[in-house]
C-alpha positions as CSV (number, residue, x, y, z in Angstrom):
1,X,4.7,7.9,7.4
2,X,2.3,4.9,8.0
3,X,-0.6,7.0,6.5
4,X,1.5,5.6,3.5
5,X,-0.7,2.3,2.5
6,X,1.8,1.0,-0.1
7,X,4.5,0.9,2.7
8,X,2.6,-0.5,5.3
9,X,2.2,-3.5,2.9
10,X,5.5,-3.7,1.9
11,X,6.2,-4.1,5.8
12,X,3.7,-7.2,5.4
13,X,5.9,-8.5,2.6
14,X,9.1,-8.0,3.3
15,X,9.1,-8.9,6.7
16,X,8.7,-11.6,9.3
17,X,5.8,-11.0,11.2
18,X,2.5,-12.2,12.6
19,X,-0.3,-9.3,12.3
20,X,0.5,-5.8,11.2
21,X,-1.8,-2.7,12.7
22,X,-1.8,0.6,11.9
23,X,-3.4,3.1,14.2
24,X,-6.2,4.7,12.3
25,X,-5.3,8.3,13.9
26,X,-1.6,8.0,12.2
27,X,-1.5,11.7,11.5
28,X,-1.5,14.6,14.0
29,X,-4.5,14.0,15.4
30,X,-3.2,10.4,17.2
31,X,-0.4,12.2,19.1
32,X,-3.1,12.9,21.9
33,X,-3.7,8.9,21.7
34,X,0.0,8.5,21.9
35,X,0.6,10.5,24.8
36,X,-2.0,9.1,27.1
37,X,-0.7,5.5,26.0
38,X,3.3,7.1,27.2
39,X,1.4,7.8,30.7
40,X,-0.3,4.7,31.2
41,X,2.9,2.4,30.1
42,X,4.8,5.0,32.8
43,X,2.1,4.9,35.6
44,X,1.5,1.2,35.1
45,X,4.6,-0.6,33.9
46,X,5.4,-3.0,31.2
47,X,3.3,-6.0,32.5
48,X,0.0,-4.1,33.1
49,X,0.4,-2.4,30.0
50,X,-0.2,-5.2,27.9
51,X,-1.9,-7.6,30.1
52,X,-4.7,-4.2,29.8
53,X,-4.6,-4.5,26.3
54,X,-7.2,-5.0,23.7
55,X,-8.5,-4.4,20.0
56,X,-10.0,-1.4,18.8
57,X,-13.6,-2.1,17.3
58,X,-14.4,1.1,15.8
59,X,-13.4,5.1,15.4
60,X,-16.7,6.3,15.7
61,X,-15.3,9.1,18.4
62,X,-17.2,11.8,16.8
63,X,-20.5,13.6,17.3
64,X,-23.5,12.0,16.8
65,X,-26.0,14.3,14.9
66,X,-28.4,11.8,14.0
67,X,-31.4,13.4,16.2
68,X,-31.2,16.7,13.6
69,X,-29.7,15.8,10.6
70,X,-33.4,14.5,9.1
71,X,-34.7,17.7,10.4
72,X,-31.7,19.5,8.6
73,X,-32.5,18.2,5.3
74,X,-36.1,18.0,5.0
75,X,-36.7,21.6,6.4
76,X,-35.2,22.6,3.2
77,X,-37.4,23.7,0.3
78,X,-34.7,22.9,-2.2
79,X,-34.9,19.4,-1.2
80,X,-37.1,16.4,-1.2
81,X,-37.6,12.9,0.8
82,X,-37.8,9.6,-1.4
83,X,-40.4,7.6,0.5
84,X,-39.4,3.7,1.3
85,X,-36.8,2.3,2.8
86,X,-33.7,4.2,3.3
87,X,-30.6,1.2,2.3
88,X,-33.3,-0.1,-0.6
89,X,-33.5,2.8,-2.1
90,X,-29.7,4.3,-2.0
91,X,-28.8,1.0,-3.6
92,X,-31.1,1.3,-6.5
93,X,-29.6,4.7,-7.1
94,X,-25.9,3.3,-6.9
95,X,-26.6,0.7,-8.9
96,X,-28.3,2.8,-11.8
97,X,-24.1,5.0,-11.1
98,X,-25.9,7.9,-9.1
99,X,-23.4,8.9,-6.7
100,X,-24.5,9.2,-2.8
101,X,-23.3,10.3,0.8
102,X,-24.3,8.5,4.1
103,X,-24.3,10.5,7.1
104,X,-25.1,8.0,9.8
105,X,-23.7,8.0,13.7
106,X,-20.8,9.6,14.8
107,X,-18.2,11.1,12.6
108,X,-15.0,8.7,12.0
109,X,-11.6,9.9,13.8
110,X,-8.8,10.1,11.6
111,X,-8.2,10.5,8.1
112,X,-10.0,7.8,6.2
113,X,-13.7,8.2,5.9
114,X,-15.2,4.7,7.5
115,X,-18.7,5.1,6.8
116,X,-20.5,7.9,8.6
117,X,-19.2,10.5,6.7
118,X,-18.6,8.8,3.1
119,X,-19.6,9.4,-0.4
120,X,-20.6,5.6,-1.9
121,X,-20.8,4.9,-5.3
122,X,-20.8,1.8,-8.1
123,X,-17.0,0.2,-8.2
124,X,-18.1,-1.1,-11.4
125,X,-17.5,1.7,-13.8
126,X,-14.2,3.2,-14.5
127,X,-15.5,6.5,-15.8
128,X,-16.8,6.9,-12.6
129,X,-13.6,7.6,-11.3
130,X,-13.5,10.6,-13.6
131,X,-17.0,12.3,-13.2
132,X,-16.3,12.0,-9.4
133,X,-13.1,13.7,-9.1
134,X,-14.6,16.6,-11.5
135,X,-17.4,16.9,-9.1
136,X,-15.0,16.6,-5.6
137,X,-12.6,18.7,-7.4
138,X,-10.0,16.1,-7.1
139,X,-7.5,15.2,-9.2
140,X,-6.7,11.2,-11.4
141,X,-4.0,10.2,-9.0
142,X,-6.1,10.4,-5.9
143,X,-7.9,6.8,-6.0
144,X,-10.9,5.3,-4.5
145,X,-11.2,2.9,-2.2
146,X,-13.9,-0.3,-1.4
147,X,-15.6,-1.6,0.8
148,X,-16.7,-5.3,1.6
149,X,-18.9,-7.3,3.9
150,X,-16.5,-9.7,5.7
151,X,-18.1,-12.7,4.4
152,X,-16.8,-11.6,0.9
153,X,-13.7,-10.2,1.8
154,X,-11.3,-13.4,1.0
155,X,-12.8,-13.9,-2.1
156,X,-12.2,-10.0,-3.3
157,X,-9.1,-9.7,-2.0
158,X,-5.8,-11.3,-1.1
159,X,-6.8,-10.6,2.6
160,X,-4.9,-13.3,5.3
161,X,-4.4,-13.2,8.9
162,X,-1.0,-10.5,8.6
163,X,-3.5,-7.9,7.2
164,X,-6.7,-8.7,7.9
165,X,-6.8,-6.3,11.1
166,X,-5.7,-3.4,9.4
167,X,-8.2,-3.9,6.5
168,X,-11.1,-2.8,8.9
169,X,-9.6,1.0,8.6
170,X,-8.0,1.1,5.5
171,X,-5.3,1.5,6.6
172,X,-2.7,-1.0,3.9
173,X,-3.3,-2.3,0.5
174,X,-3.8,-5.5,-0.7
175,X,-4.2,-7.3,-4.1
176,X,-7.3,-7.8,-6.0
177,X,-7.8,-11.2,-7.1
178,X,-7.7,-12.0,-11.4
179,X,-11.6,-12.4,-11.5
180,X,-12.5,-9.2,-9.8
181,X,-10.3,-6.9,-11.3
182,X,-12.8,-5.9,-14.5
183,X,-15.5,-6.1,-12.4
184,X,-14.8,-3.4,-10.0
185,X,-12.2,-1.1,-11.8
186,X,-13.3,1.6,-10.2
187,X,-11.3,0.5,-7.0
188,X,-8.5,-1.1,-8.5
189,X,-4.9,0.6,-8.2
190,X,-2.4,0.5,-11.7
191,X,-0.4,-2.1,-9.7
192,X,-3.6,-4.2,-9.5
193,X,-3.9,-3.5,-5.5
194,X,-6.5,-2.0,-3.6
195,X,-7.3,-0.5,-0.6
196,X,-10.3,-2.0,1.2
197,X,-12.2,-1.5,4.2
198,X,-13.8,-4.8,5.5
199,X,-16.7,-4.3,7.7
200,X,-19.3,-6.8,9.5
201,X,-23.4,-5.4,10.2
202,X,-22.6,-4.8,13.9
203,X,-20.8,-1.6,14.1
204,X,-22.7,0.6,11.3
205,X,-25.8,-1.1,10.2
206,X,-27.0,1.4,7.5
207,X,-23.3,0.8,6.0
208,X,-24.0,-2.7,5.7
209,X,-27.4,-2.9,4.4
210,X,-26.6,-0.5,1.9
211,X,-23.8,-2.7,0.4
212,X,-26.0,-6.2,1.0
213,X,-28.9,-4.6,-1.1
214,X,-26.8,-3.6,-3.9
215,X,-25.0,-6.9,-4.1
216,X,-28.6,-8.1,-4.0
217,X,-29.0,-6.0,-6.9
218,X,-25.7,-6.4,-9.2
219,X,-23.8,-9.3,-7.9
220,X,-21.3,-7.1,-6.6
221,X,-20.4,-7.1,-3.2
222,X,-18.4,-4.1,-3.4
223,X,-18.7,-0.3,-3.2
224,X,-16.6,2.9,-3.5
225,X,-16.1,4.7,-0.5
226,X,-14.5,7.9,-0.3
227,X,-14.4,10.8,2.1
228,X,-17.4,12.9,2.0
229,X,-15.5,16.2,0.9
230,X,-14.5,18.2,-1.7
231,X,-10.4,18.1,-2.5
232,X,-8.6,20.4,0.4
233,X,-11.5,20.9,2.3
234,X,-12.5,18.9,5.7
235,X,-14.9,16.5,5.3
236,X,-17.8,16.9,6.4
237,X,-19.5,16.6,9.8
238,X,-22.6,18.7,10.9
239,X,-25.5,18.7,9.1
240,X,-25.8,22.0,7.8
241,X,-22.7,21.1,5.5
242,X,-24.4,17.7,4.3
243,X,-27.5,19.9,3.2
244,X,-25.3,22.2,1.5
245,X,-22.7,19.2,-0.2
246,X,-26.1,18.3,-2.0
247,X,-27.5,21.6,-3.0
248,X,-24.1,21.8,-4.4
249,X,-24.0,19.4,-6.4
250,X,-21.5,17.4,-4.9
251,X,-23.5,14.0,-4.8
252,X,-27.3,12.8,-6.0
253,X,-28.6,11.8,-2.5
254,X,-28.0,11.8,0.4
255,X,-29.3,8.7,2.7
256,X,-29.1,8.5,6.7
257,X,-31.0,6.1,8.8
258,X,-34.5,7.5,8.7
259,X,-34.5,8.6,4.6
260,X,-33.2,9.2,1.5
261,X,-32.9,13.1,0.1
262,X,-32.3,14.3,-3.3
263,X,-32.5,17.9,-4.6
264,X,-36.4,19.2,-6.0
C-alpha cells in the first residue's frame, strides 16, 4: 500500500504528525527487513529497540560490479568509449535530450531506481516523456520522476521537515513550485506534484556530478530519473544486461565512473 506516493502524502496532509518515513523496501522484498526488526523488538524489548535506533543513509545493498562493468562494455566491438571526463560528458549529451543510463556502485534495494541503476534524462522537454516510454515500452500514465541536489531542493519543491526524509527515496510526492513547473514538465504530475528524490555528493558521487554539470550547463538543477528497464522487465543489474540495454537501443550512452559508451 505505501508504495502508493499520492497516499503517503495525503498522510502528510491530513494528519497531525511530525516526519513521515516510508521504508524504501515497502513491497515483498522488505518482509525479510520486517522480520528481523519483529526479532530484535522480541529479543531486546521496547527500550533497546528504539534507544538502538537510527536513520537509514542509503539502499545501496546490491552488488557492486564496478571492477567489470568497463571491461563489459568496452570489450564490445559494437561499442565505443567517448574520451574525457565521464559526468562532463553525460551532461552535454542530456542537455543536447540524449537519453542515458548510469551504472555506478551497488544496485539500489527496492522498487525505485536511486541512482546506480537509472536511466537520466533532460526534465525540460515534455515530448521527452513520449519518445521514452516508446523506447522502455512503457505506457503515458507511468510518469517520471526528478532528482535534485539538496541545496536546490526547497526552491524546486514544496519540501519541509514532514517530508523531507522520505524525499531521499522517493518514496511520497510533493508540489512543484509555480516557477518551475514549465521548466521541467517532464517531471511534473497533472495535479502539478512530483515525485523527487533529493540527494547530497556523499553517497553516489557520479549521481551528483552528473546533475551539478548539467545545471552548469542549462540552469536546471533537475533531472529525470527512472528505472533502468524496459516496462515488465527487472531492471537491470549485471553488466552484460547494461551492454545489451544499449545495443538495444534502449538509451544513447551509457556512463559509469571510469567512461562514457555509446554504440559505433
Amino acid at each position: 500500500m505505501f508504495a502508493n506516493v499520492r497516499l503517503n502524502r495525503k498522510l502528510c496532509e491530513e494528519n497531525d504528525i511530525k516526519e513521515i518515513f516510508v521504508y524504501p523496501g515497502m513491497g515483498d522484498e522488505g518482509i525479510v527487513v520486517g522480520g528481523a526488526l519483529q526479532y530484535l523488538l522480541q529479543r531486546d524489548g521496547i527500550r533497546n529497540f528504539i534507544e538502538n535506533r537510527y536513520r537509514l543513509d542509503n539502499v545501496y545493498f546490491g552488488k557492486d560490479y564496478t571492477d567489470c562493468i568497463d571491461t563489459e562494455l568496452n570489450n564490445n566491438q559494437s561499442t565505443k568509449l567517448i574520451k574525457g571526463n565521464p559526468s562532463t560528458l553525460a551532461a552535454e549529451m542530456l542537455a543536447s535530450n540524449k537519453i542515458g543510463a548510469i551504472f555506478t556502485g551497488r544496485m539500489e534495494f527496492g522498487p525505485r531506481a536511486l541512482g546506480a541503476r537509472s536511466i537520466l534524462a533532460n526534465p525540460g522537454d515534455a515530448s521527452l516523456n513520449n519518445s521514452l516510454n516508446k523506447r522502455l515500452n512503457r505506457t503515458e500514465f507511468m510518469p517520471f520522476a526528478p532528482y535534485v541536489m539538496e541545496e536546490d531542493a526547497e526552491d524546486i519543491f514544496e519540501i519541509n521537515d514532514i517530508n523531507r526524509y522520505a524525499c531521499r527515496f522517493m518514496t511520497i510526492t510533493v508540489k512543484v513550485r509555480d516557477h518551475w513547473k514549465e521548466r521541467i514538465p517532464a517531471v511534473v504530475h497533472v495535479d502539478n506534484t512530483a515525485r523527487p528524490q533529493v540527494i547530497n555528493g556523499k553517497n553516489n558521487p557520479l549521481y551528483s556530478s552528473i546533475l551539478k554539470e548539467f545545471k552548469e550547463l542549462t540552469g536546471i538543477p533537475v533531472l529525470v530519473n527512472t528505472s533502468f528497464n524496459a516496462h515488465e522487465e527487472p531492471i537491470i543489474n549485471r553488466p552484460e544486461e547494461c551492454l545489451q540495454a544499449l545495443l538495444n537501443e534502449r538509451i544513447d550512452f551509457v556512463v559509469t565512473n571510469n567512461g562514457l559508451y555509446q554504440r559505433k
